[in-house]
Structures are given as C-alpha cells and as structure tokens.
C-alpha positions in Angstrom: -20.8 -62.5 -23.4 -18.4 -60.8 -25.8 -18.6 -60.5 -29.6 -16.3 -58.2 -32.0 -17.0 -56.9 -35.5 -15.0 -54.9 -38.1 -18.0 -54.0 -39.8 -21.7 -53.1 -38.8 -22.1 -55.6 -35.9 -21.8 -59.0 -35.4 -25.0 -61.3 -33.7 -22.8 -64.0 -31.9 -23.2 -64.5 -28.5 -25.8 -62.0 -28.1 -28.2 -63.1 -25.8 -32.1 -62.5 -26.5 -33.8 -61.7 -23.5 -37.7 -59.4 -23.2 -35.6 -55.8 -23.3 -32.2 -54.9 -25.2 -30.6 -52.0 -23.2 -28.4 -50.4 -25.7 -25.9 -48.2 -24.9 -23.4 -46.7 -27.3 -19.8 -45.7 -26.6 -17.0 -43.9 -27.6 -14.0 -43.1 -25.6 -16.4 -42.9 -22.6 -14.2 -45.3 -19.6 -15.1 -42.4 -17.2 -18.9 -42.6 -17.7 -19.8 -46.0 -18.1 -19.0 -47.0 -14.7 -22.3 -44.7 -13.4 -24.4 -45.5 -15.7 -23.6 -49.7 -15.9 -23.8 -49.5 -11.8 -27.4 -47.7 -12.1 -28.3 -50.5 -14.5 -27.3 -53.5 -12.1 -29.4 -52.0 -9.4 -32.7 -52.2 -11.7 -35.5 -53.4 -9.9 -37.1 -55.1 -13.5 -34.4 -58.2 -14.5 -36.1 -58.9 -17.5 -33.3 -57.2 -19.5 -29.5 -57.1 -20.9 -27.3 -54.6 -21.6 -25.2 -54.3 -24.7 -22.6 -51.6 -25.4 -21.5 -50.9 -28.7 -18.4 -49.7 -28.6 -17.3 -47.3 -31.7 -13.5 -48.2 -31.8 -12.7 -46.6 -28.3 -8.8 -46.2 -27.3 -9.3 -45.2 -23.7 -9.5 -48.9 -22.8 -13.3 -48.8 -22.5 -13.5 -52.4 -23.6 -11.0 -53.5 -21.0 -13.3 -51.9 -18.2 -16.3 -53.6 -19.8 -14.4 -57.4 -19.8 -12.5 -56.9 -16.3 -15.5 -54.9 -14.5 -18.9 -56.0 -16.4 -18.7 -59.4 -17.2 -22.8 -59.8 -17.6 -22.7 -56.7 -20.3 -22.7 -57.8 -23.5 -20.4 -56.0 -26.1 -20.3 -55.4 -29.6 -16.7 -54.3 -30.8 -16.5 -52.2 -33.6 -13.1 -51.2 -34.9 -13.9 -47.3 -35.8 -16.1 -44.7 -34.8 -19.2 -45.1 -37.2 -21.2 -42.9 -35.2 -24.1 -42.9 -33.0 -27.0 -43.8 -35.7 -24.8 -47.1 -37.4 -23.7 -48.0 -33.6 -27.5 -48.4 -31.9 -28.2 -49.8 -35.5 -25.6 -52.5 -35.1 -27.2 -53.1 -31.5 -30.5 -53.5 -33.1 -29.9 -56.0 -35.6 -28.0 -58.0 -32.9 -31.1 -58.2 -31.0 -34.8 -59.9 -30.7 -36.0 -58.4 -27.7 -39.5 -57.4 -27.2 -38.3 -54.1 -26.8 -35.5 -52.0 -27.5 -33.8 -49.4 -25.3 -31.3 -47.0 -26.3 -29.7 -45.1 -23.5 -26.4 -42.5 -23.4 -23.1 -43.7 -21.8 -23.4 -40.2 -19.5 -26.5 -41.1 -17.6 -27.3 -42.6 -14.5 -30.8 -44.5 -14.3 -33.4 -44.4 -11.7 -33.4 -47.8 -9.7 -37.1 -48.2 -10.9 -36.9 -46.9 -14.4 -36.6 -49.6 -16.2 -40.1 -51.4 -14.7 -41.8 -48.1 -15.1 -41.5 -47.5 -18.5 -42.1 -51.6 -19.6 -45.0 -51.6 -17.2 -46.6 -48.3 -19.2 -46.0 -49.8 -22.5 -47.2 -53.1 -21.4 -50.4 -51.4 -20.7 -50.5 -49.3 -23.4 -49.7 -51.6 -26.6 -51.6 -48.6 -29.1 -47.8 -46.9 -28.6 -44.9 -47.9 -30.7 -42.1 -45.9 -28.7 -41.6 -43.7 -25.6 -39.6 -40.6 -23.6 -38.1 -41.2 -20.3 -38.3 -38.2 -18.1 -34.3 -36.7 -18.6 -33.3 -34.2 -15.6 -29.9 -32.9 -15.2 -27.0 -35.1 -13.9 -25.9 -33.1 -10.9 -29.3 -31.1 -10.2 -31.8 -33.6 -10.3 -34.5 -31.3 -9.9 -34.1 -29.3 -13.6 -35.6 -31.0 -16.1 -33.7 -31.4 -19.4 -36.7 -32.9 -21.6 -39.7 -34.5 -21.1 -40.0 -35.2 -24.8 -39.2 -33.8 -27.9 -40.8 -31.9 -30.9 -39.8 -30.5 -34.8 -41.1 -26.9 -35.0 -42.6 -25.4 -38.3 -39.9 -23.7 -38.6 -37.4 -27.3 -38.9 -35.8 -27.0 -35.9 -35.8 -29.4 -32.9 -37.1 -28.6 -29.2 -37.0 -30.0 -26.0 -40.6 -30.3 -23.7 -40.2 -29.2 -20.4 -36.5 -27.5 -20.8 -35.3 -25.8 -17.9 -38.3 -26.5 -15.6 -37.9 -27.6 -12.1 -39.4 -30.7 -11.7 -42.1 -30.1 -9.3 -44.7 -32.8 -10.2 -46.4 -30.8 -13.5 -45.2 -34.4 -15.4 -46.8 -37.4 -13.2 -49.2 -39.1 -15.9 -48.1 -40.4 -18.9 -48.8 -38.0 -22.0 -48.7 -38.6 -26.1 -45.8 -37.2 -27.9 -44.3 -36.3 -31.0 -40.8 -37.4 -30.6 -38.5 -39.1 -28.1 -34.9 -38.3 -27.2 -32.7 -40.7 -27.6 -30.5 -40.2 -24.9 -33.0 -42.6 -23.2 -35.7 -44.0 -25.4 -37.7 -47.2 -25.8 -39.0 -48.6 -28.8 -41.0 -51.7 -29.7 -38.7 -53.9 -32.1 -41.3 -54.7 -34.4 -41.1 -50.9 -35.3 -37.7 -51.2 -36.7 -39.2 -54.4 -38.5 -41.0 -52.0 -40.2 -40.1 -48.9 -40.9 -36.4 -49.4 -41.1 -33.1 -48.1 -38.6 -32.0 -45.2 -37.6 -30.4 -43.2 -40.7 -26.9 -44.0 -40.7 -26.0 -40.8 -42.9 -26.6 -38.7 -40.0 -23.8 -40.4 -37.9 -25.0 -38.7 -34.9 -27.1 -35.3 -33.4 -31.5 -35.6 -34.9 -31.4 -39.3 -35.8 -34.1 -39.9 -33.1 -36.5 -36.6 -34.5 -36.1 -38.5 -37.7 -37.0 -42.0 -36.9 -40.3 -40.6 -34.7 -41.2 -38.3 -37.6 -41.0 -41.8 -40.1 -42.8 -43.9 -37.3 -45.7 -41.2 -37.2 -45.8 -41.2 -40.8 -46.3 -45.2 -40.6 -49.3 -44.5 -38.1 -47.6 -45.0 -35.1 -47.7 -43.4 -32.0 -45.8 -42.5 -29.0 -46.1 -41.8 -25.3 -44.1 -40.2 -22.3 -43.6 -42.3 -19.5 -42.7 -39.4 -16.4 -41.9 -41.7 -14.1 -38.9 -43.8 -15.7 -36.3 -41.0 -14.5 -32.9 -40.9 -16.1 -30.1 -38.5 -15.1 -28.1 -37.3 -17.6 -24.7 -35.0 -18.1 -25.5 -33.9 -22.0 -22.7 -33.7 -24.7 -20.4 -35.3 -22.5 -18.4 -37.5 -25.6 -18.7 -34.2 -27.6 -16.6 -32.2 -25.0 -19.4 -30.5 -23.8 -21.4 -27.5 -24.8 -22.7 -26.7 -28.5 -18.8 -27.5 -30.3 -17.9 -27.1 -34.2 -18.8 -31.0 -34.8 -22.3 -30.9 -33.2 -23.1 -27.5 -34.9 -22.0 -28.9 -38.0 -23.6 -32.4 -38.1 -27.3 -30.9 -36.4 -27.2 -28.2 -38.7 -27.0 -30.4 -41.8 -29.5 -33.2 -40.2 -32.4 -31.0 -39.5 -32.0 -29.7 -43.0 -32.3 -34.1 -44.2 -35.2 -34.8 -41.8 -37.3 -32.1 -43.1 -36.5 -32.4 -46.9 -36.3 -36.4 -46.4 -40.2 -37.1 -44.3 -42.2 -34.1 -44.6 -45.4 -34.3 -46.8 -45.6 -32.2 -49.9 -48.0 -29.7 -48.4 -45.9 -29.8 -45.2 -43.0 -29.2 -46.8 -44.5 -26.7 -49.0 -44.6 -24.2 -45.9 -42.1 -25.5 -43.8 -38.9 -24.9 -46.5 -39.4 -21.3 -46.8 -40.2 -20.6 -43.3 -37.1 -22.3 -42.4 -34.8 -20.5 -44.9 -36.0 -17.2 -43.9 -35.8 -18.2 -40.1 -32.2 -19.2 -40.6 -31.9 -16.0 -42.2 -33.0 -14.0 -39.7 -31.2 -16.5 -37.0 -27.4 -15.8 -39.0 -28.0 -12.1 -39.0 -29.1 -11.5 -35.8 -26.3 -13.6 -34.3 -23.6 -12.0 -36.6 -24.8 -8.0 -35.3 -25.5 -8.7 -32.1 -23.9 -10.5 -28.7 -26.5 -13.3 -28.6 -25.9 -16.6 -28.9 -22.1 -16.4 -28.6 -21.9 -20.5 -28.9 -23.3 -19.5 -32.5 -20.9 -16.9 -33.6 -18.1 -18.9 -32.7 -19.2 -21.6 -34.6 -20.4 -19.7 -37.8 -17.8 -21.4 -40.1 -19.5 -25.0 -38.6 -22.5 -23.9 -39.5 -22.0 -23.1 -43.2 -20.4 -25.9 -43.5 -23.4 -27.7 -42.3 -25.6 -26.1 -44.8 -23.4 -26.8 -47.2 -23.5 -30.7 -46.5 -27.0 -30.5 -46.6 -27.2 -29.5 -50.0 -24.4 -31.8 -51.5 -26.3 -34.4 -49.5 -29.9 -33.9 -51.2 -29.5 -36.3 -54.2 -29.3 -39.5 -51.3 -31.9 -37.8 -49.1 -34.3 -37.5 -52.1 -34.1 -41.0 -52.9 -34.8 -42.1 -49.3 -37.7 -40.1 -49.6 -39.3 -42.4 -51.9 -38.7 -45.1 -49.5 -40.7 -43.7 -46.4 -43.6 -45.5 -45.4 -46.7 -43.5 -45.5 -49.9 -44.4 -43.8 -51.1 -40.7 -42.7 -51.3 -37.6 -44.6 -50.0 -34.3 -44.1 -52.5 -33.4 -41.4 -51.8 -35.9 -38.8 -48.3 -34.8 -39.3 -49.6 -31.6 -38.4 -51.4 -32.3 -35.6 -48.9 -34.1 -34.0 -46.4 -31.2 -34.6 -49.2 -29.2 -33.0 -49.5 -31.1 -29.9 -45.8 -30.7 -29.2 -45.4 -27.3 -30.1 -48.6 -26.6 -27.3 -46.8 -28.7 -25.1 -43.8 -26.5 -25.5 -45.7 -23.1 -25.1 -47.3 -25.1 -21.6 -43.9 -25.6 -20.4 -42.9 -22.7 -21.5 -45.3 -20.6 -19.2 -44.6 -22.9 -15.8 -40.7 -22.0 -16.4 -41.3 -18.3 -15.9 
C-alpha cells in the first residue's frame, strides 16, 4: 500500500494490523534492503511495516515500490526529522502496539514474537528495549537499555560487553532506545508523541522519562535481538550535527520533565559537569571527537537556551502521576544497572 503526504503524514491506505513496525528513513537505499529482508523472515505475522520516508533523493522510494510491495510507505516531501517522521507513523496507525526500528539494523528472525510474547505476558509494562549488539560483531553488545544520569546526560546499559548470557531474563528499565523499541499505543494516547522540536538524537530518553512520570513502566526483553550499524544516516561517528542537536536535547529533557526537587540538584550538577567536561577536553588529548566538534557544541548550548521559552511551556503540559522520588528511583535502578555492567566489561 502506498500513501504520500506533504505535510505530517497522511492515514490512507494504511492498513491496521496487531503491530505497526515503523521504520524511518532518510537517504538510506543501501540499508533498507537488510533490514526489510530480516523483517520478511519474522517468525510472528501479526505485523506490518511502514517506512516513513523524510524526502529521500537516493531513490529509496523507488526500491520500496519495485522491491517491497507489502511495506507500507508514508512519503514525506522534506526531511522533518526522526521525532515528526515516527510521529507521522504513529498517528497513521491503530495497532496494538507500536514498533519503531532504525533503517541500519537487521532483526533476529524470532525478534519480533519474543518481544510481543513478553509484553503479552507482562501487561503492567507500557514500553520495552530490544537487546542491540553490533552489526558486524554480533557478540558486543551496544545497549541493553538506556538511562539519564544525575548529571543530565544519557547512557547505554550493557555498552561494550560481550554478550555472554549476563542478559537472558527480562529486567525493568528506565528508558528504551529507540533504535528498536516497542510501545503500547494507548501510551501515546496518553501522554502525547515524541517531541518534534528535537528533530532527532534523545527523543526516546524524553518520551520514557514523560511515560514514568505518567506511572508507567518499562521492561527489557533480552531475547528480541536486533543488529544494528549506529549513526549510519549521520555519516558515522559523533559528527557536528549529532553533537549539536544531543547537546541541546539533553539540556530540553532535563529542564522540560524533571521534578522541582529533581531539577533542583540535577541543573547545577550538570552545569558544573559540563564545565569540567569542556575544560578537560580543551587541555588534554581525550575525547578528540569532542574537540573537533567544540564549535557544535556551543552551538548546542546555545539552542538550548534560545529554546527554553517553548520547553517551559511544555513543561506545564507533562502529565504527572509520581513524584520526584519514583523519578529517582528509577534513575537509580539504571544507574546500578550501569555500574553492574560496568564491572562484567573489565
């Protein structure tokens, strides 16, 4: 089925089936292929696939209409980014659940049935981490799941482990990268999209931090295995636009969700962290990514603070169901998980 939109997504012709597979896509012809192929040899067919496509010119479209006539596609005519693309794919949907997944991965042929078979088991979680290991050694896990450190700055759980069996058993989490996430639609129903503003890089950190703030929980589902190459439509590695955009977003999601006592500590921890981070990269050799990137990065900061009139008023519209300490216990958990994983990677 095929539908094409100028704007924020159209809903005609898009099919309504138990899961939405969403992926979005942006001049990514060369990466589709493995990850649509790894898709069609799914061993759950209780699903459909829609790409968005963010106004590609590397005839990604084409490939989809000559090559993979059973996806459906939603044709934007510009690059709105990643957060208004998988938002465009949500609204066009009415799935049970809703799967967001990156162009550059390559799915397990039982991933899909794991990861609705733990949810359908599990209804007390709203949405859930697959298990991300690196595309060409599929033994080094990328993340098992994500956290937001006191400090405002993402992390990944499980980061450069080999995966040796330490993540069998499903486990609660804080966060879930959405590289290859799953999410009950009802959630969306409720506490709204992912923020458009961001137009890509800590959109998924925010929407888990709002869904835990609206008493909801999430869970790690291990065994739905996803391989994935990492900033492959950014030109991979940590480039100008990435450091720019993830700088100003982590700034947003910890000014726009935390709670007042949260906050309180959080702010000028963070200032002086990134302090400390800035000096120490600009007198020493570390983090050489960094220092080349040092103009993106005030720029960043500098976007963040233009930006906080809008990110203030969203504030007021986050639903609230806990208070500041389940926040902080479930920043807790992740940030024990981290230390865990920390220790097997030695």
């Amino acid at each position: 089925m095929w539908s094409e939109s100028s704007g924020g997504g159209g809903e005609a012709g898009i099919s309504h089936p138990r899961v939405t597979i969403i992926i979005p896509n942006w001049n990514g012809a060369h990466l589709l292929p493995a990850c649509l192929d790894s898709l069609r040899n799914q061993t759950c067919r209780e699903s459909r696939v829609v790409v968005v496509d963010n106004g590609s010119s590397d005839g990604s479209c084409r490939l989809l209409r000559e090559h993979y006539p059973e996806v459906d596609v939603i044709a934007l005519d510009q690059n709105v980014g990643f957060a208004a693309g998988v938002n465009a794919g949500i609204r066009a949907c009415a799935s049970e659940y809703v799967v967001l997944l990156n162009n550059d991965t390559e799915v397990a042929p039982d991933w899909l049935m794991r990861a609705v078979s733990e949810l359908d088991r599990s209804p007390q979680y709203a949405f859930a981490a697959s298990k991300i290991l690196d595309f060409k050694d599929r033994e080094l896990i990328d993340t098992v799941a994500d956290g937001f450190s006191w400090f405002g700055v993402p992390f990944k759980v499980g980061e450069g482990e080999r995966d040796c069996g330490q993540y069998e058993a499903p486990f609660e989490i804080f966060s879930a990268c959405a590289a290859a996430s799953f999410y009950r639609r009802s959630l969306f129903d409720d506490i709204g999209y992912f923020d458009e503003d961001f137009f890509a890089y800590v959109e998924d950190v925010d929407i888990s931090i709002r869904a835990v703030l609206a008493g909801y929980r999430g869970v790690a589902i291990p065994a739905a295995k996803v391989f994935h190459i990492g900033t492959a439509s950014s030109g991979g590695g940590p480039s100008a636009f990435t450091v720019r955009l993830s700088t100003r977003n982590v700034w947003w999601t910890m000014i726009k969700c935390m709670p007042p006592a949260r906050l309180a500590v959080m702010l000028p921890a963070s200032l002086v962290a990134q302090a400390a981070l800035v000096a120490h990269t600009l007198l020493t050799d570390s983090r050489p990514w960094l220092r080349r990137n040092m103009p993106a990065y005030f720029a960043g900061l500098a976007d963040a603070i233009r930006g906080l009139p809008l990110v203030l008023r969203k504030r007021k519209g986050i639903v609230r169901r806990v208070g500041a300490s389940e926040i902080a216990d479930r920043m807790r958990l992740a940030e024990t998980q981290r230390r865990s994983s920390r220790g097997r990677s030695r």
